[in-house]
N, C-alpha and C positions, 0 to 999 in steps of 0.2 A: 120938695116934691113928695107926692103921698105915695106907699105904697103901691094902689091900686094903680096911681100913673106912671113908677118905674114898670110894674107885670104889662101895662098896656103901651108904653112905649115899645120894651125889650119884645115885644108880640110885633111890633109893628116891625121893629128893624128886622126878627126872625124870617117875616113873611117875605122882603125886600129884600134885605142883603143878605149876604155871605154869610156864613157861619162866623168868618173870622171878623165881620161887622156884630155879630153878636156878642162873641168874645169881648170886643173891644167896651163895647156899651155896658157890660157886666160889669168888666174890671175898671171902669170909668165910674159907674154907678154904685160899685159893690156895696157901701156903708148904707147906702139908700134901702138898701135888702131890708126884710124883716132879720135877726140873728137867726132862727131856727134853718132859711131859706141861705143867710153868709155859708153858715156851717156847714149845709148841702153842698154848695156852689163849690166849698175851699173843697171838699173832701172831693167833688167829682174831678178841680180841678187838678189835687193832687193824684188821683189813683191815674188820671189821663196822664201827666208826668210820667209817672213811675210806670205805665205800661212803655212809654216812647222810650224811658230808658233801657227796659229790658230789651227791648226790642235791636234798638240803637247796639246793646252789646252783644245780642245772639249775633246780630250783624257782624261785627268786631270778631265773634269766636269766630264766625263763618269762616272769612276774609285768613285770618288765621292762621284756620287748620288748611284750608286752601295756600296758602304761601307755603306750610310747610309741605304739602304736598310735593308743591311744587318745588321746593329745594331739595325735595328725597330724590325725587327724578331728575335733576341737575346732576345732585351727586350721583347717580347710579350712570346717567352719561359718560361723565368726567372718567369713573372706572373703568367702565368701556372701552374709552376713549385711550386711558393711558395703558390699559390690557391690549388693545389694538397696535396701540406704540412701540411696547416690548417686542410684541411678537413681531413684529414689522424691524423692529434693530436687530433680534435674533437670527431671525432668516435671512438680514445684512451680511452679519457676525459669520454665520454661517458658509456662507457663498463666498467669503473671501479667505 
């Protein structure tokens, strides 16, 4: 296949399908590329990687610092909780 007919294929499928049909046809086709055009292709498809990663882990910190949140306020219950208990056994202790 020449060239001119993977840009005019990969045009065709762009116009029809899916992005992820475009995806596919690239990395089906990739060798078919000119090199200066692989090179592009690799590099956008890495920096698109590496941004889903970042991403993927801000997620992860999100999620997290959220859990810990929320186990500060468990524990701040629990002390509550067992502060309420005491004074609940004292004023028992008390009365008898």
């Amino acid at each position: 296949m020449t060239t001119t007919d993977v840009y005019t294929q990969l045009q065709q499928v762009m116009q029809q399908g899916s992005e992820e049909e475009a995806r596919k046809f690239i990395a089906d086709h990739f060798v078919e590329f000119p090199k200066d055009a692989q090179e592009e292709l690799a590099l956008a498809f890495f920096e698109e990687a590496l941004e889903k990663s970042v991403d993927e882990e801000k997620t992860i910190r999100d999620f997290q610092g959220q859990a810990l949140d929320a186990a500060g306020q468990l524990e701040k219950a629990k002390r509550t909780l067992e502060d309420q208990s005491r004074v609940q056994e004292l004023q028992e202790k008390l009365k008898s």
